[in-house]
C-alpha positions in Angstrom: 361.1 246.4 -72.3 359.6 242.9 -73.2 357.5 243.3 -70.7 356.0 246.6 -71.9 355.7 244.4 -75.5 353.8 241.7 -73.8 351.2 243.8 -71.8 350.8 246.0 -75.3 350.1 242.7 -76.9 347.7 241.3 -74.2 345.5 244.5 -74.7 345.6 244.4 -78.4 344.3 240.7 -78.0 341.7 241.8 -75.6 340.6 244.4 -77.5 340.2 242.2 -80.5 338.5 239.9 -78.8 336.2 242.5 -77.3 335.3 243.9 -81.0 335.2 240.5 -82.7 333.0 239.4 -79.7 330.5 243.0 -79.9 330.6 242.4 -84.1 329.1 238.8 -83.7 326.9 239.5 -81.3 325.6 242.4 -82.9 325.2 240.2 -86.4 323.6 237.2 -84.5 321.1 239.8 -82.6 320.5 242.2 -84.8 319.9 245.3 -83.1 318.2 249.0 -84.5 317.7 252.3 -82.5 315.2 253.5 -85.1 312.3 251.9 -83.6 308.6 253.6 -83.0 305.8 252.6 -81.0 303.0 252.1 -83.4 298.9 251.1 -82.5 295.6 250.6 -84.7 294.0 254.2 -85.5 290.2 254.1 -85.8 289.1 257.7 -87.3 286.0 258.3 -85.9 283.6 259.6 -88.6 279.9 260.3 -88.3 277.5 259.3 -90.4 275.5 262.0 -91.0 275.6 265.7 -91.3 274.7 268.4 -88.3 275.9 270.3 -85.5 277.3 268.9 -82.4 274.8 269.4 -79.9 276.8 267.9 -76.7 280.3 266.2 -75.8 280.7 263.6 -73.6 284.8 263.4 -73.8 287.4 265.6 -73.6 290.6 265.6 -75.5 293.3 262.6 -74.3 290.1 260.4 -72.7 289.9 257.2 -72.1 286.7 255.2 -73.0 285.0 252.2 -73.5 283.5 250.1 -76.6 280.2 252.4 -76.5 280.4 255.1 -75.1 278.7 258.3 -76.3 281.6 260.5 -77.7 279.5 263.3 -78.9 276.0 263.8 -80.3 274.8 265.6 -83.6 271.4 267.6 -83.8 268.4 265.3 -84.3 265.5 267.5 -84.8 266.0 267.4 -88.4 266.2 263.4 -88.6 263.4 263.1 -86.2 261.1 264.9 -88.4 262.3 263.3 -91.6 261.5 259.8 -89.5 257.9 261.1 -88.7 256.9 262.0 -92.3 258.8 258.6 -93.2 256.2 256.6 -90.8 253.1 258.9 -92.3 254.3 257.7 -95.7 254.3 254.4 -95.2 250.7 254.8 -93.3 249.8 256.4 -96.6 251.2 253.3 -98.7 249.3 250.8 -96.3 246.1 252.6 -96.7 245.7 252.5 -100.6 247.1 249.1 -100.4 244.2 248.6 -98.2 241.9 250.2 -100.9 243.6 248.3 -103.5 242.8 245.1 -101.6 238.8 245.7 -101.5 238.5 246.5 -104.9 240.4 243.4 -106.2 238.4 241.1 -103.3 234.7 243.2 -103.9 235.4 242.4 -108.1 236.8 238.1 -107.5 232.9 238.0 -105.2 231.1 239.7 -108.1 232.8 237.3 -110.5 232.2 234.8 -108.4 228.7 235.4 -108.2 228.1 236.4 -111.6 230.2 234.6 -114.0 231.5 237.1 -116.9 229.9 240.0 -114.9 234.0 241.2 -114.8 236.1 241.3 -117.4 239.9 239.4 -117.0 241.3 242.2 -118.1 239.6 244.2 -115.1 240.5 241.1 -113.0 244.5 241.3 -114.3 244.2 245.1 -113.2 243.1 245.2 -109.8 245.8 242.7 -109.6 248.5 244.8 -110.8 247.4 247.6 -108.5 247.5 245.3 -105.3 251.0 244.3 -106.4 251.8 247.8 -107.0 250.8 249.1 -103.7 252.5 246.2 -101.8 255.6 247.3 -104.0 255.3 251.1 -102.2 254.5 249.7 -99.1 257.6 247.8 -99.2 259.7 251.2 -100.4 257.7 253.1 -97.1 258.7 250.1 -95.1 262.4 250.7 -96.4 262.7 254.7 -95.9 261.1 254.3 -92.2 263.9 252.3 -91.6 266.6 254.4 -93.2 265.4 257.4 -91.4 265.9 255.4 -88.0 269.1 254.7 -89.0 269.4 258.2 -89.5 268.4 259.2 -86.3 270.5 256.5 -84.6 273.9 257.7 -86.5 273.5 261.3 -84.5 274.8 259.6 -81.7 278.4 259.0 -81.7 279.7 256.2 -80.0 283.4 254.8 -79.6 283.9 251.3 -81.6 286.9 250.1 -79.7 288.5 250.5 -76.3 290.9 253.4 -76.5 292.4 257.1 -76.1 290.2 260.4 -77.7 293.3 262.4 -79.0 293.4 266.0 -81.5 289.7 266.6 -80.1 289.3 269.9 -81.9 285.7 269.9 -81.9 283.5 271.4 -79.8 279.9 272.2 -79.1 278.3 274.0 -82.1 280.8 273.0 -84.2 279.6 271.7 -87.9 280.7 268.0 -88.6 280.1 266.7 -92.1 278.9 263.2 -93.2 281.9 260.8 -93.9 284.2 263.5 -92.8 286.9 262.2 -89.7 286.2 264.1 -86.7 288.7 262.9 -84.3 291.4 259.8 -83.9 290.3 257.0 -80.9 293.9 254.9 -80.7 292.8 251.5 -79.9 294.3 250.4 -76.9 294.4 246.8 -77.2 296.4 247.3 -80.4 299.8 248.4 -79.6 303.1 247.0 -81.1 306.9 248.0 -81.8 307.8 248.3 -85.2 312.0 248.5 -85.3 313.1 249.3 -89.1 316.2 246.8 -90.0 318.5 247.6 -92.4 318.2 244.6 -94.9 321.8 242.6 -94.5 320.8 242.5 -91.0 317.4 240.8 -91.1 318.7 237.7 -93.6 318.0 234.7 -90.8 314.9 236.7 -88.9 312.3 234.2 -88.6 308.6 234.7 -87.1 307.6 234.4 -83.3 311.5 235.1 -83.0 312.5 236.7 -79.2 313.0 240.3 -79.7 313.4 242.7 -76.5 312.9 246.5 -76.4 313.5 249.2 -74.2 311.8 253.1 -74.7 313.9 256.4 -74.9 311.4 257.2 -72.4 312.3 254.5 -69.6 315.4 252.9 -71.2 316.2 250.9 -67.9 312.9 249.3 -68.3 313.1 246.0 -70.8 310.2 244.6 -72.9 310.0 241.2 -73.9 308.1 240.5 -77.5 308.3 238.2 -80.4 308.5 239.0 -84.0 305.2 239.3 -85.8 305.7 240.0 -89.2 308.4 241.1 -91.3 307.6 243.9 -94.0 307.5 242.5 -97.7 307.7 246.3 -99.6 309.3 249.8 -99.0 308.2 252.6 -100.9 310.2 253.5 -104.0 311.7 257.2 -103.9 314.1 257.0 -107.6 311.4 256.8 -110.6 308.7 258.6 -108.9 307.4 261.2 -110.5 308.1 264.9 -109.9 307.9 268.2 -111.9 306.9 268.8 -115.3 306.1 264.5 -115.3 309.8 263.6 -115.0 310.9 261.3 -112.7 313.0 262.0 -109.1 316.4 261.0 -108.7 318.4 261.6 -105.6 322.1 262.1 -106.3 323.8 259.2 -104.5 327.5 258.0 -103.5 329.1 255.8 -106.1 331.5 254.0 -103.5 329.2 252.9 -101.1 325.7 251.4 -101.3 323.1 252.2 -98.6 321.2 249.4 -97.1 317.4 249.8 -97.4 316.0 249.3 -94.2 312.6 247.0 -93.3 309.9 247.1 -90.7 309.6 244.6 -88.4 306.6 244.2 -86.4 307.3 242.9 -82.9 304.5 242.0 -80.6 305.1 243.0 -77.0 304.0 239.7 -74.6 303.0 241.5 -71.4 302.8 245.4 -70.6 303.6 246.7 -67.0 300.9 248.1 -65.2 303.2 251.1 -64.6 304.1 251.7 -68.6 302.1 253.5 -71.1 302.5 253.5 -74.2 302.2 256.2 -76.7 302.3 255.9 -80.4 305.0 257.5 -82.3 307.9 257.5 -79.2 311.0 256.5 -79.9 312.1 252.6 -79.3 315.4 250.6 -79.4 314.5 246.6 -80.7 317.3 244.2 -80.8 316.0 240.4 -82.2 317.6 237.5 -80.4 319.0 234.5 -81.6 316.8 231.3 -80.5 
């Protein structure tokens, strides 16, 4: 019978011990299953208005830092670039014309002292300045309509993944407008939310390791990045009728608010891709 005491109290001990040991670890290495892979979303936007003439991508692609996504119809840019040019041949000629008339009158007064008045003088002046003013304003709408031209080309700014391509070829895009999202590939990071009693001794470039709902036998190594400063504010926001929301909550208990933290993964497998928005578990070590 004292026997059957002993071993009872043995396993109580070691069970103890076991939770006591599983609570510290847990509150020295703080540890969240609500974790999301996260990554740098350029919205690709054109600059001008048209209708996509070609597509070089497909939906899910990977490209490069310039490649040609897709390409707007030019014929309307081209031509306002060609009467741009013939405007600013225009501007050059009177400026031209301007020119002689203010040189022929300087000879003649040169020649002939008072044979031109100053006032005719200060005039052919202003009309030289003038038409180097409109050349200058030409000059300045050629340029723009190049620009023009150039921004019917779409190209990709970053090194990345096409993805929600529901464009396709005759399809009206809009100046300004997002067209489809290139996720920068070079940008990738782990973002584990932390309930805020757990994060209190967190510091920066800290050892975190994470492992994917999608390969959970597979470990990541990272270091903490950043740590999130603000949350938004759900109580006091305003809803209906201008009055503010507030959710019904449990007077015995009060919920901890959890945080992002950013972690920074040090090395990827070759074998691994990441994908934003699946699911991540991120425990921080103690250093």
């Amino acid at each position: 019978m004292f026997q059957k005491y002993i071993t009872t109290a043995i396993l109580a001990i070691a069970a103890g011990s076991g939770a006591y040991a599983y609570y510290t670890h847990n509150v020295q290495n703080p540890w969240t299953r609500d974790g999301q892979v996260r990554a740098h979303i350029v919205q690709v936007t054109p600059r001008v208005t048209g209708q996509i003439v070609a597509f070089n991508v497909s939906d899910n692609q990977e490209v490069k830092a310039g490649d040609t996504l897709f390409n707007i119809d030019d014929s309307q840019y081209k031509a306002e670039l060609a009467s741009a040019k013939a405007a600013e041949q225009q501007a050059n000629a009177l400026l031209r014309k301007a020119q002689n008339e203010q040189n022929r009158a300087q000879a003649l007064e040169q020649k002939v002292q008072g044979s031109v008045s100053t006032l005719t003088l200060n005039n052919y002046q202003s009309a030289v300045e003038t038409a180097e003013a409109n050349v200058a304003a030409a000059k300045a709408k050629t340029q723009e309509a190049e620009l023009q031209l150039t921004y019917t080309e779409i190209k990709a700014p970053v090194d990345g993944y096409i993805t929600n391509l529901n464009y396709r070829i005759g399809s009206q895009v809009v100046a300004n407008a997002p067209v489809v999202a290139l996720i920068d590939k070079n940008s990738f990071w782990i973002e584990g939310f932390f309930k805020e009693t757990d994060i209190l001794d967190v510091k920066l470039e800290q050892d975190a390791r994470v492992t994917l709902l999608s390969k959970s036998r597979q470990v990541l190594r990272g270091k903490v990045e950043s740590i999130g400063y603000g949350i938004s504010k759900t109580d006091g926001s305003t809803g209906n009728a201008l009055l503010p929301n507030v959710n019904p909550n449990f007077q015995w208990i009060r919920l901890a608010q959890r945080l992002p933290v950013k972690i920074k993964l040090d090395q990827m497998p070759d074998d691994l891709q990441l994908r934003v928005g699946t699911t991540a578990s991120v425990q921080i070590l103690s250093n």
